[in-house]
N, C-alpha and C positions, 0 to 999 in steps of 0.2 A: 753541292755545298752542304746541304744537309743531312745529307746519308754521312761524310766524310767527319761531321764535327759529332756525330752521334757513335763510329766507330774508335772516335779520342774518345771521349766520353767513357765508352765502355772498357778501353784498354786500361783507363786509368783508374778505373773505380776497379778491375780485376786487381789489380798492380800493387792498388796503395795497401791495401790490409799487407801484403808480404814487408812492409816495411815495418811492421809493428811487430815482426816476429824474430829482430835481429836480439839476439844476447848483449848483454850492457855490461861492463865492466865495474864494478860499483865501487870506491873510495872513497870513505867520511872520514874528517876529523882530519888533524894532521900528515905528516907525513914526518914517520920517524925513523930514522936511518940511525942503524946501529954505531955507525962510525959515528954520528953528531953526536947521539945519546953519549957516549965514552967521552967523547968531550968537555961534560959536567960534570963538575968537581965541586966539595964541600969549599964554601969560601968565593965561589964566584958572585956577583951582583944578578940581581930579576932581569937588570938589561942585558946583560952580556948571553943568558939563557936566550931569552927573547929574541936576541939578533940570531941564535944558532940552530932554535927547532922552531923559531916562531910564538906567535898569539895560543897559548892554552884557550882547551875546549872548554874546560870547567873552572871558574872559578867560585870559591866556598864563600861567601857573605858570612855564615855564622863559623870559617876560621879563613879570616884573609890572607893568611900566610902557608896556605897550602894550595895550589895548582895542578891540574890533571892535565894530561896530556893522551889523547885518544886516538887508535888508528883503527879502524874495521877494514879489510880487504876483500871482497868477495869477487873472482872470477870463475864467470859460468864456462866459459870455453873448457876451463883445466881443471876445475874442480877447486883450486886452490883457496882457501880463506886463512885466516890470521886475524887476531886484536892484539896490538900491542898497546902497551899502557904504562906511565911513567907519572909517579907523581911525584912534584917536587915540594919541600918545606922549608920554608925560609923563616929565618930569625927575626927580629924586629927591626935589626938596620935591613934588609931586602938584601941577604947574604942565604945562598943557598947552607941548611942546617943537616937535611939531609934528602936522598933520591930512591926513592924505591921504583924499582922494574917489573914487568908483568910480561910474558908471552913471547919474550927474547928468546932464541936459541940459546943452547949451553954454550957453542963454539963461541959465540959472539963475547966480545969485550964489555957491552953493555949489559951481560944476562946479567943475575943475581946468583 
C-alpha cells in the first residue's frame, strides 16, 4: 500500500508542472464586434449604447461625457493580436455627439 501511494505521488508531481505550460488565450476589456460598433449612430441615448456593446472600460471623471471602449486580443497558438478602441462623446442630455474608432479594418463598416 505504500510502494503504490508513493508511485501516485510521483506520477503526479511528474505531471502537474506539464499543465502549467499550456498557452492561454488572452481577452481584456470588451468585446467589440464590428457589426455592433455600425450600429452607433450620432443621436442615440448612453443606454441604447450600453445595451449594444456594453459597460465602457474607461470612464473620464475630469470629462464625464466621454467613454472608452477597450478590446486587446492576444492568441499564442496563431500569433494573432489586435486592440480595438472606440470612444464615444456624448452631449449633455447623454445623446451620443460623436464616435471615434481605432484598430478597425478598412473593410469594416465600423473603421474610420
Amino acid at each position: 500500500m505504500n510502494r503504490s501511494f508513493l508511485k501516485i505521488i510521483t506520477v503526479i508531481a511528474f505531471l502537474l508542472p506539464l499543465t502549467a505550460c499550456m498557452k492561454v488565450i488572452t481577452q481584456q476589456g470588451n468585446v467589440l464586434k464590428p457589426e455592433k460598433i455600425a450600429e452607433i449612430h450620432v443621436g442615440d441615448s448612453r443606454f441604447q449604447v450600453e445595451s449594444l456593446i456594453g459597460t465602457p472600460v474607461l470612464k473620464d471623471t475630469l470629462h464625464p461625457n466621454r467613454v472608452i471602449y477597450v478590446e486587446d486580443y492576444n492568441n499564442p497558438d496563431t500569433g494573432e493580436k489586435y486592440r480595438h478602441r472606440v470612444e464615444i462623446f456624448y452631449d449633455e442630455s447623454g445623446r451620443v455627439k460623436d464616435i471615434q474608432r481605432f484598430g478597425f479594418n478598412a473593410g469594416n463598416a465600423a473603421s474610420e
